[in-house]
Backbone and ligand atoms as CSV (ligand in chain L), in Angstrom:
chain,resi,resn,atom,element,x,y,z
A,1,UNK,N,N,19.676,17.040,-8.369
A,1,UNK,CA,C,19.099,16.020,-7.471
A,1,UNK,C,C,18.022,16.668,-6.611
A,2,UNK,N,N,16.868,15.988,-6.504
A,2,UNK,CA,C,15.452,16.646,-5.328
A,2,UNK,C,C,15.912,16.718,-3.905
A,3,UNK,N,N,15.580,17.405,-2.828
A,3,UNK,CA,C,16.077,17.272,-1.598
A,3,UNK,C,C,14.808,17.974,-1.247
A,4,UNK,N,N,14.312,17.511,-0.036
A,4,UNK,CA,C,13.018,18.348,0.919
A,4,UNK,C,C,13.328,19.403,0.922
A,5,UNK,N,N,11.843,20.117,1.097
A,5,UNK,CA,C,11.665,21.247,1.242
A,5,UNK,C,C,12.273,21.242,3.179
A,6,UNK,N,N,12.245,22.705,3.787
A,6,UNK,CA,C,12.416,22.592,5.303
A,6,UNK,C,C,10.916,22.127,5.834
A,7,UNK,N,N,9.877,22.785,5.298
A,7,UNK,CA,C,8.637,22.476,5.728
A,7,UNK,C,C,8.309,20.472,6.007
A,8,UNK,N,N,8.998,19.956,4.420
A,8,UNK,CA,C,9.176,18.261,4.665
A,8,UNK,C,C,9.982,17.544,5.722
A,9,UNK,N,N,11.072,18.479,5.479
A,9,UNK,CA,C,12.276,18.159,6.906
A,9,UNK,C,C,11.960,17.855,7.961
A,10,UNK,N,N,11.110,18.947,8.162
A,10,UNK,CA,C,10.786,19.149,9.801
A,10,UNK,C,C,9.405,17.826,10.062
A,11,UNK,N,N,8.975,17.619,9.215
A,11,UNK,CA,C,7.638,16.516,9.330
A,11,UNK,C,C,8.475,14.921,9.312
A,12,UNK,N,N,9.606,14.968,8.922
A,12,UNK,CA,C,9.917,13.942,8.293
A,12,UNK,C,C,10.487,13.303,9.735
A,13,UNK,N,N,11.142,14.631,10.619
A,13,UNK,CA,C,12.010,14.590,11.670
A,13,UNK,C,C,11.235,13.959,12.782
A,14,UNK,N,N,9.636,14.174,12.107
A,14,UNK,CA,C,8.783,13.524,13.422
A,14,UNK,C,C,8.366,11.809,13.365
A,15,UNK,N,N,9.236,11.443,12.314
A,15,UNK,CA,C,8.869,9.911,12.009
A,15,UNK,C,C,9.967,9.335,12.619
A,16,UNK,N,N,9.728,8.052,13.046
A,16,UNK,CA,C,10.435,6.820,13.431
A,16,UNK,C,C,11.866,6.866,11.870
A,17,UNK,N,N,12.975,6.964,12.869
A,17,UNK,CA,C,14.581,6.890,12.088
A,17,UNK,C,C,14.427,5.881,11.075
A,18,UNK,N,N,13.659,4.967,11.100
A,18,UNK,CA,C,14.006,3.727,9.968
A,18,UNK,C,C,12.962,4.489,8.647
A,19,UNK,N,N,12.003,5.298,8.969
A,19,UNK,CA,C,11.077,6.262,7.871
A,19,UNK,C,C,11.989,7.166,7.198
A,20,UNK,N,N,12.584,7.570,8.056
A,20,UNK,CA,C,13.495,9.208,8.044
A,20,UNK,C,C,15.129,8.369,6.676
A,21,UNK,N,N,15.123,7.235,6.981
A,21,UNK,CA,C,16.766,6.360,6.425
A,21,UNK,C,C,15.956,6.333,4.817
A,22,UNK,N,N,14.451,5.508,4.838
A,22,UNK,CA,C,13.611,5.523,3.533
A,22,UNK,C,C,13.742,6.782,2.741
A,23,UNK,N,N,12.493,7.849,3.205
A,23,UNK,CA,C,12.714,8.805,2.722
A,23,UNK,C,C,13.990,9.954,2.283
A,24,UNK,N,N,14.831,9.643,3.114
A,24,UNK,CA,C,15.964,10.303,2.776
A,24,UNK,C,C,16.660,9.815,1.577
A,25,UNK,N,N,16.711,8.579,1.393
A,25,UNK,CA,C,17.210,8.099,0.159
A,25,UNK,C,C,15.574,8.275,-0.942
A,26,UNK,N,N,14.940,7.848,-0.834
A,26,UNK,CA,C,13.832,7.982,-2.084
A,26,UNK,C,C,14.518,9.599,-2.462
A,27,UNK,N,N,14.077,10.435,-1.671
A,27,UNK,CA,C,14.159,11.756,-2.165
A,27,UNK,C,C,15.246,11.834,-3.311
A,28,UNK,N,N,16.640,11.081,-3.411
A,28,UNK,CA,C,17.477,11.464,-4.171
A,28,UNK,C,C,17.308,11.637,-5.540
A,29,UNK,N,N,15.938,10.484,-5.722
A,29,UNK,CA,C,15.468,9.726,-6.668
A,29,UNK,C,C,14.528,10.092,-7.779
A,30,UNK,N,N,13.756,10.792,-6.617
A,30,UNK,CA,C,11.908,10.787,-7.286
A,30,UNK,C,C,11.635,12.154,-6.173
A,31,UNK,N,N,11.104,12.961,-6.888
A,31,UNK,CA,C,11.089,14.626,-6.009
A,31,UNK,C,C,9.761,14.047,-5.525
A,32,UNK,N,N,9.505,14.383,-3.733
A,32,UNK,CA,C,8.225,14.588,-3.070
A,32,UNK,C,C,8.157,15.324,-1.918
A,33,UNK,N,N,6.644,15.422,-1.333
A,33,UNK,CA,C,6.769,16.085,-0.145
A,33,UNK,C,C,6.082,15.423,0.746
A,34,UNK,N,N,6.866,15.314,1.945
A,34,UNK,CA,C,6.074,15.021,3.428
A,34,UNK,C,C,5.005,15.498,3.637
A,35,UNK,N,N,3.808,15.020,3.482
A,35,UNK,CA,C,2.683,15.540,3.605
A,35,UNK,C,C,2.465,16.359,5.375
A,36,UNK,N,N,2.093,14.971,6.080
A,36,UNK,CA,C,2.828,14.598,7.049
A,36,UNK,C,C,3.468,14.067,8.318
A,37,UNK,N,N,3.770,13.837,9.490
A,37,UNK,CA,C,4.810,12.527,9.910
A,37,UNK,C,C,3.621,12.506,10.996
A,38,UNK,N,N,4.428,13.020,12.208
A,38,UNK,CA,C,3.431,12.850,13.451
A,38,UNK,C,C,1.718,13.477,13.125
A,39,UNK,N,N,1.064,13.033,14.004
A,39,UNK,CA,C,-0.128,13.863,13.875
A,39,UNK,C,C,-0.909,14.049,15.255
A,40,UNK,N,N,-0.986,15.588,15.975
A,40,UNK,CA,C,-1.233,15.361,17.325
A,40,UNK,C,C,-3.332,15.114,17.485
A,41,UNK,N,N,-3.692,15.492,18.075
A,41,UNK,CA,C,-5.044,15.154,18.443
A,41,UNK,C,C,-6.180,15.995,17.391
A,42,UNK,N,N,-5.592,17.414,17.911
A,42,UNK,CA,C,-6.420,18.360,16.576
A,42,UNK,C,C,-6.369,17.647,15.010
A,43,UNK,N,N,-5.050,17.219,14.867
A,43,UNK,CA,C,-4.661,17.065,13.462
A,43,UNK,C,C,-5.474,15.826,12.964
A,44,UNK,N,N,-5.499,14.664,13.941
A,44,UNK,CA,C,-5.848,13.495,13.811
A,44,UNK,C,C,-7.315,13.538,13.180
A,45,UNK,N,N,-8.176,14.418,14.458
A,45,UNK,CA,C,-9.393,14.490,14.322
A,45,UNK,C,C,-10.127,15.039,13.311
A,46,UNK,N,N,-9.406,16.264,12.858
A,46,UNK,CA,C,-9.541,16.733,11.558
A,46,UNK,C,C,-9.574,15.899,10.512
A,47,UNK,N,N,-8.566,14.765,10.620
A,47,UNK,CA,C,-8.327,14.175,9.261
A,47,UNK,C,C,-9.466,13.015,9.391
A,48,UNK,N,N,-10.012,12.065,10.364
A,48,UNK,CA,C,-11.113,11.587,10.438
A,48,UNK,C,C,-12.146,12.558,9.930
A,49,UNK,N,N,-12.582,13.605,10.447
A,49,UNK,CA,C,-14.118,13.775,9.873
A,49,UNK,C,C,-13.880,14.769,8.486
A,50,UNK,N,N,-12.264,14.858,8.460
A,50,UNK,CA,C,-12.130,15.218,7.075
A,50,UNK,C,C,-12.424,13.920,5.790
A,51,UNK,N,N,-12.452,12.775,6.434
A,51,UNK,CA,C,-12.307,11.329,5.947
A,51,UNK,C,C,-10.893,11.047,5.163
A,52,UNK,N,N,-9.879,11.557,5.704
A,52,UNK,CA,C,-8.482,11.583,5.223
A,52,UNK,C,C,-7.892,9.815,6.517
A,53,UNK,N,N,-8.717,10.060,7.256
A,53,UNK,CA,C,-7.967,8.997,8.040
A,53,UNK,C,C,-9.237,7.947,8.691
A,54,UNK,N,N,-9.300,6.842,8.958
A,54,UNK,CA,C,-10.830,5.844,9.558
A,54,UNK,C,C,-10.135,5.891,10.866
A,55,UNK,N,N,-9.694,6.231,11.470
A,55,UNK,CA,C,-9.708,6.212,12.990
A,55,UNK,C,C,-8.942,7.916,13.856
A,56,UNK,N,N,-9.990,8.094,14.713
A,56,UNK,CA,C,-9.397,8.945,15.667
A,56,UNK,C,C,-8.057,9.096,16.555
A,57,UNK,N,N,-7.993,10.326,16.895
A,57,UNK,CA,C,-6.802,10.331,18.240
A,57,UNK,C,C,-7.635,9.053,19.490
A,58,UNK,N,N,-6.495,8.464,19.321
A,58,UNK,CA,C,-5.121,8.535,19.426
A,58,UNK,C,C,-4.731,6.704,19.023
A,59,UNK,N,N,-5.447,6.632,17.679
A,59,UNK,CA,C,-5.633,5.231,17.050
A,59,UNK,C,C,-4.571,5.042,16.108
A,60,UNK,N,N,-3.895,6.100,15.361
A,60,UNK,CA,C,-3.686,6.195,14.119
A,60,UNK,C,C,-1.801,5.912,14.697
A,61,UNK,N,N,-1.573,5.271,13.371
A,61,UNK,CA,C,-0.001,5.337,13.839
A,61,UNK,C,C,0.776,6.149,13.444
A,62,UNK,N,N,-0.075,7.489,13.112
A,62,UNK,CA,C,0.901,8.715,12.714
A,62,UNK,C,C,0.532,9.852,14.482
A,63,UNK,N,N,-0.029,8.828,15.271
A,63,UNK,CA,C,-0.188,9.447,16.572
A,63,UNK,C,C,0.684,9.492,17.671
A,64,UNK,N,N,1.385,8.229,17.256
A,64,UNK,CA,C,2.749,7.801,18.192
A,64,UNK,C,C,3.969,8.408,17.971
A,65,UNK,N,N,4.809,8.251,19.423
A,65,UNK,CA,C,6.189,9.637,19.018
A,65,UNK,C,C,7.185,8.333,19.494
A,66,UNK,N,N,8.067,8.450,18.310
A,66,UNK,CA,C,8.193,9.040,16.945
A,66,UNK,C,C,6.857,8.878,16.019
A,67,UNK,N,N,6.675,8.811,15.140
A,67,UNK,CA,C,5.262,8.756,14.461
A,67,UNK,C,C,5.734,7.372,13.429
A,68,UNK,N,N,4.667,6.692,13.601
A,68,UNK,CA,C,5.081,5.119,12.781
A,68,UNK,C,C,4.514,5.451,11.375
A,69,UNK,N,N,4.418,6.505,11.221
A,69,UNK,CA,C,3.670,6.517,9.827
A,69,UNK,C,C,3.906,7.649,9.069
A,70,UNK,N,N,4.113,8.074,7.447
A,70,UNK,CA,C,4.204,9.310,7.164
A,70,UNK,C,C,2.918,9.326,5.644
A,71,UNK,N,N,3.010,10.452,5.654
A,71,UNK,CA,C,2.008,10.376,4.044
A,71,UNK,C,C,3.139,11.383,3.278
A,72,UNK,N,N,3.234,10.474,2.264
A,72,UNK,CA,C,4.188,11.499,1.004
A,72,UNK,C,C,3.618,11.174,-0.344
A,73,UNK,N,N,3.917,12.340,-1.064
A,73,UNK,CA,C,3.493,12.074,-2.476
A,73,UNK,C,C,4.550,13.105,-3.227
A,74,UNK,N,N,4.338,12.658,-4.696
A,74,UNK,CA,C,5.086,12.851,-5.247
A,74,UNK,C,C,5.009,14.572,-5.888
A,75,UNK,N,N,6.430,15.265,-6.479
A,75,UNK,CA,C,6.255,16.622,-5.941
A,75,UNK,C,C,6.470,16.744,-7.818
A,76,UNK,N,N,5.578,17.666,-8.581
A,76,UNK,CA,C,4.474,18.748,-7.633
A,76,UNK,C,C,3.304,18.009,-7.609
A,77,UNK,N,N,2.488,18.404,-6.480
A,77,UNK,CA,C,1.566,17.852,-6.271
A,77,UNK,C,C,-0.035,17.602,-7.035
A,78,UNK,N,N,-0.002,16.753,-7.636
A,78,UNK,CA,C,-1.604,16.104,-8.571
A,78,UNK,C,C,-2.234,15.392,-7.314
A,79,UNK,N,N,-2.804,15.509,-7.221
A,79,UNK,CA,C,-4.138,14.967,-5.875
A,79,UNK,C,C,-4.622,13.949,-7.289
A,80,UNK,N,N,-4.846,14.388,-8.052
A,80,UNK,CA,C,-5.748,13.013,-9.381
A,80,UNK,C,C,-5.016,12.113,-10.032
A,81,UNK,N,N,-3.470,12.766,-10.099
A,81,UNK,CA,C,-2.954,11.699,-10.745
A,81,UNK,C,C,-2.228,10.468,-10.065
A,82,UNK,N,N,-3.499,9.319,-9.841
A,82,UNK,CA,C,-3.229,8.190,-9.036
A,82,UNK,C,C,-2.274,7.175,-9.803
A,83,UNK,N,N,-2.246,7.496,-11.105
A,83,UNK,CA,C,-1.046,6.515,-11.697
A,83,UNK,C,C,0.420,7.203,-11.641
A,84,UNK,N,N,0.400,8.147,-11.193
A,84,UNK,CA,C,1.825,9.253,-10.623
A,84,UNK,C,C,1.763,8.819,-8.998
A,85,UNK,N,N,0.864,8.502,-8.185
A,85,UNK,CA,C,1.163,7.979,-6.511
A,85,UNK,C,C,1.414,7.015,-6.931
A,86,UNK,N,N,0.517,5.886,-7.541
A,86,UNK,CA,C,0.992,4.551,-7.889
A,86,UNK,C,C,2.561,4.317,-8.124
A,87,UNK,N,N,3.229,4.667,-8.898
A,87,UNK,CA,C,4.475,4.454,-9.383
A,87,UNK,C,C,5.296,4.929,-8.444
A,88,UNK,N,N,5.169,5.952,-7.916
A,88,UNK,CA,C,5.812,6.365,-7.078
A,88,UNK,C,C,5.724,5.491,-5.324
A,89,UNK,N,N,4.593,4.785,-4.939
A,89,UNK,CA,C,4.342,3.451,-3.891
A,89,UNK,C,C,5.208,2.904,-4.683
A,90,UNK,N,N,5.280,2.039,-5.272
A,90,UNK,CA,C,5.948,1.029,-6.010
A,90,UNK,C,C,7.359,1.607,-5.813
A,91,UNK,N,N,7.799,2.961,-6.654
A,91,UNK,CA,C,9.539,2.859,-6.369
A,91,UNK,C,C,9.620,3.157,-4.661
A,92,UNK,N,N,8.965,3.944,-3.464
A,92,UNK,CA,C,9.619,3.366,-2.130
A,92,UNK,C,C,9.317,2.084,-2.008
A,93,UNK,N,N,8.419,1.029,-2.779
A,93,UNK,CA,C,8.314,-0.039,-2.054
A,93,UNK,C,C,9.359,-1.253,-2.441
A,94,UNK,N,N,10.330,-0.564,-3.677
A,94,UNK,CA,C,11.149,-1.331,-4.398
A,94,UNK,C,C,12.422,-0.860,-3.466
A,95,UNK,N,N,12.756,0.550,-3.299
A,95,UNK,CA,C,14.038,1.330,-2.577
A,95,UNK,C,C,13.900,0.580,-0.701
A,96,UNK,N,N,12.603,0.297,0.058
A,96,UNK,CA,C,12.250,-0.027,1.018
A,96,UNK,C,C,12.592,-1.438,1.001
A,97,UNK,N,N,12.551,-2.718,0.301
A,97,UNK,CA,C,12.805,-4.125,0.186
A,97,UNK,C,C,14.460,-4.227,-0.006
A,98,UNK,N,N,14.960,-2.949,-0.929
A,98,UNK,CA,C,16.613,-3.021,-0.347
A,98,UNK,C,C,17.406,-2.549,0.145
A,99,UNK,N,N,16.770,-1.254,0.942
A,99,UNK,CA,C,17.591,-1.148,1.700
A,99,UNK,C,C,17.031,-2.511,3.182
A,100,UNK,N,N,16.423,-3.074,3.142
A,100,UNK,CA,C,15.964,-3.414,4.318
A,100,UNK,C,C,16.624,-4.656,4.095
A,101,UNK,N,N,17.308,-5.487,2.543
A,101,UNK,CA,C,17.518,-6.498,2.139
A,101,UNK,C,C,18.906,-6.311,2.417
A,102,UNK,N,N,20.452,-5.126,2.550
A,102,UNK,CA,C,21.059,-4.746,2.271
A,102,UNK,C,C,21.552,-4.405,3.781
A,103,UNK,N,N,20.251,-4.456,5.281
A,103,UNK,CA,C,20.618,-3.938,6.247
A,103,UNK,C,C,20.948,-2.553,6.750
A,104,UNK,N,N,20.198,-1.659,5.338
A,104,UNK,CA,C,19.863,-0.358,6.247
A,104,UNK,C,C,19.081,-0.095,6.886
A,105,UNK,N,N,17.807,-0.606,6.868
A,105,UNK,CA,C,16.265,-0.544,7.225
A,105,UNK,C,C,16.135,-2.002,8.377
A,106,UNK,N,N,15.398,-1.897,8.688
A,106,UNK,CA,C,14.971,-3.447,9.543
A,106,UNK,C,C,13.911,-3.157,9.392
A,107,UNK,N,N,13.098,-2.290,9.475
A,107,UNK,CA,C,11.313,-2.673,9.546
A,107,UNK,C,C,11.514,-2.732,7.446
A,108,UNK,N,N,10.229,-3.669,7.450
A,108,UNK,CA,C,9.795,-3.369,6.288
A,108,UNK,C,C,8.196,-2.428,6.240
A,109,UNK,N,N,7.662,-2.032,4.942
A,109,UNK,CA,C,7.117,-0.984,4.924
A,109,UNK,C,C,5.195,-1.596,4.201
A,110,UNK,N,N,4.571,-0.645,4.732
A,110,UNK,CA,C,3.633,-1.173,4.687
A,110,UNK,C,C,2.790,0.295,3.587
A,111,UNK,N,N,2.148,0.438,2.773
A,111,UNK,CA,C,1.171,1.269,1.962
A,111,UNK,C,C,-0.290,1.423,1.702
A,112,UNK,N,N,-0.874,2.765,1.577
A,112,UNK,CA,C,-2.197,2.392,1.986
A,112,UNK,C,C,-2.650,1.921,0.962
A,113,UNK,N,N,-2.117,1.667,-0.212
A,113,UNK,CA,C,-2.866,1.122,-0.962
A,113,UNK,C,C,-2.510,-0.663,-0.926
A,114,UNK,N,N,-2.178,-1.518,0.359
A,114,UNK,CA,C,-1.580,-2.664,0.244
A,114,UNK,C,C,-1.641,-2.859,1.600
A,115,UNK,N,N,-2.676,-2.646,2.379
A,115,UNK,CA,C,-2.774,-2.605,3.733
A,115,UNK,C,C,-2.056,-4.160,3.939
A,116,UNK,N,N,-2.342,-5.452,3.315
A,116,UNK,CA,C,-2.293,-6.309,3.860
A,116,UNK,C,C,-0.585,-7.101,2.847
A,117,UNK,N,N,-0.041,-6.173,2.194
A,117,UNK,CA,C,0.977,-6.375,1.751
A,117,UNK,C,C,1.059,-7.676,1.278
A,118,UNK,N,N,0.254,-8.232,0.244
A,118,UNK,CA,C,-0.133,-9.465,-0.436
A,118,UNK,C,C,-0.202,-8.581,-2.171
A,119,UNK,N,N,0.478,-7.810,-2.439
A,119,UNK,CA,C,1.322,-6.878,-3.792
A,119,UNK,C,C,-0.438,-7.164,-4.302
A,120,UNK,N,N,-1.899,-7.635,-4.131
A,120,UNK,CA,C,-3.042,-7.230,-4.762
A,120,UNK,C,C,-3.891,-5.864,-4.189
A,121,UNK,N,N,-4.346,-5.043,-5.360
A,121,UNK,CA,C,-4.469,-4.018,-5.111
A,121,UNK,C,C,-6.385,-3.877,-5.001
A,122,UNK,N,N,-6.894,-5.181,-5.325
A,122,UNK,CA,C,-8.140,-5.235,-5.751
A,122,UNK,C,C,-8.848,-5.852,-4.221
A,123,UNK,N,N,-8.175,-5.618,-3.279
A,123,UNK,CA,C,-8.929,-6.336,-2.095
A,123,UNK,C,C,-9.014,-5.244,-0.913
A,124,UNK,N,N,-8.660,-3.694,-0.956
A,124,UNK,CA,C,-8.577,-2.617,-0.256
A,124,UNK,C,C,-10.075,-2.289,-0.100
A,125,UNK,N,N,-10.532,-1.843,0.995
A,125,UNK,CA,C,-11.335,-1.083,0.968
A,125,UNK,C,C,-11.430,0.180,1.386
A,126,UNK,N,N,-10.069,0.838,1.674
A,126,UNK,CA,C,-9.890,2.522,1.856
A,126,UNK,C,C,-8.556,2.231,1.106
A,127,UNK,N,N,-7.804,3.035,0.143
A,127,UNK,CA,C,-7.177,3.375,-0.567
A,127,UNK,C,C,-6.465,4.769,0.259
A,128,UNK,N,N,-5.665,5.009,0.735
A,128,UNK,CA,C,-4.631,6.309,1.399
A,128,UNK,C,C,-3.226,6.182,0.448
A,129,UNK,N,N,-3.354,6.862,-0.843
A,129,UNK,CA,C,-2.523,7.110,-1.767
A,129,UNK,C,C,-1.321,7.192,-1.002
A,130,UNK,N,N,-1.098,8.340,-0.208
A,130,UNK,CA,C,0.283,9.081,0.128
A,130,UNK,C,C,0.972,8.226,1.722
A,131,UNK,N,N,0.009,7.198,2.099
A,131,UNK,CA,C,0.635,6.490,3.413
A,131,UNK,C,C,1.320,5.948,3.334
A,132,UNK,N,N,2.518,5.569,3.665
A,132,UNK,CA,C,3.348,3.914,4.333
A,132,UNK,C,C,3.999,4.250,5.655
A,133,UNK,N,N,3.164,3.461,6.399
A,133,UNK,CA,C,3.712,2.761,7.724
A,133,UNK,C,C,4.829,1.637,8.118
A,134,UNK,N,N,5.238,1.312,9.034
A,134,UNK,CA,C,6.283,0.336,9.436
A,134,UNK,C,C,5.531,-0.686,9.782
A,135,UNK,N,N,5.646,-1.522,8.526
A,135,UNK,CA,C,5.009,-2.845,8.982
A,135,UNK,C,C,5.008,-3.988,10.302
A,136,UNK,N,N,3.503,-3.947,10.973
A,136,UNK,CA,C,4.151,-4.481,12.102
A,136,UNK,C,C,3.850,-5.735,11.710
A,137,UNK,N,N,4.698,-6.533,13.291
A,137,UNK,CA,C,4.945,-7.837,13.165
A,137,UNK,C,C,3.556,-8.347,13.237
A,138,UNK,N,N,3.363,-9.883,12.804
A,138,UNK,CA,C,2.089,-10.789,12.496
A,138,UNK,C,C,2.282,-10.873,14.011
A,139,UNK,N,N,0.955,-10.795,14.683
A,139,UNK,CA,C,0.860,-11.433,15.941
A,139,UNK,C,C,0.417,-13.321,15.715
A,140,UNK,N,N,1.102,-13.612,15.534
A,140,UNK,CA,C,0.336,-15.141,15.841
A,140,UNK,C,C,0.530,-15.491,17.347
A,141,UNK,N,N,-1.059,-16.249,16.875
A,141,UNK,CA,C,-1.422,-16.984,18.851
A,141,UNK,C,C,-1.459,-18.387,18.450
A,142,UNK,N,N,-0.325,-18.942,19.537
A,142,UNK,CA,C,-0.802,-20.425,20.004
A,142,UNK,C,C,-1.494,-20.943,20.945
A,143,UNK,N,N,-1.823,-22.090,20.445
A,143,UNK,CA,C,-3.231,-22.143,21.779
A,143,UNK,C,C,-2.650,-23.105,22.153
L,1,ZN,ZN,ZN,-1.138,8.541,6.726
């Protein structure tokens, strides 16, 4: 069975508990690594003008503590093989709908390749293979 590396552990430890309940079970499943969880100001900024991330400290929701966001991919690591991230989004996003259906999870999960979580993949205009965030709630306004 796959289990994190300590290096994943410790990244994983910096995400919001309902990330940490996900990943802990995916891992049993499908071997990956926490890229990773929190991200402080240096890290953030780096990853903007690295173009790894479209917004600065202190925008990103891998900025907040616990960190609402993690990037994982699947282990060992292919940076090219996007039909190996693909499948691998798809099984947390299948393991994420039950445990959350089942009452382990309460947030449901959000992917960068599905920002708007409408399962079409043809309406993105930044693609972040290795992201899923905790989907937040729809703000609706009444007037
Ligand atoms: Zn991310």
């Amino acid at each position: 069975m796959p289990h994190f590396s300590k290096s994943s552990l410790k990244k994983l430890k910096t995400c919001d508990p309902e990330l940490q309940t996900l990943f802990n079970y995916v891992i049993k499943f499908f071997d990956c690594k926490i890229i990773y969880g929190y991200r402080g100001e240096k890290a953030q900024n780096a990853a903007f003008y690295g173009g790894f991330s479209t917004v600065k400290w202190p925008y990103s929701n891998h900025n907040k503590q616990p960190s609402q966001a993690v990037d994982v991919i699947p282990w060992p690591i292919q940076w090219n093989n996007t039909d190996r991230m693909r499948y691998f989004i798809g099984f947390v996003k299948g393991v994420a709908q039950m445990l959350h259906d089942y009452g382990a999870m309460e947030a449901e999960i959000t992917s960068g390749i599905d920002w708007d979580n409408d399962t079409v993949l043809s309406d993105q205009r930044f693609n972040d293979f290795p992201h899923f965030e905790i989907k937040k709630a729809i703000n609706i306004q009444i007037r």
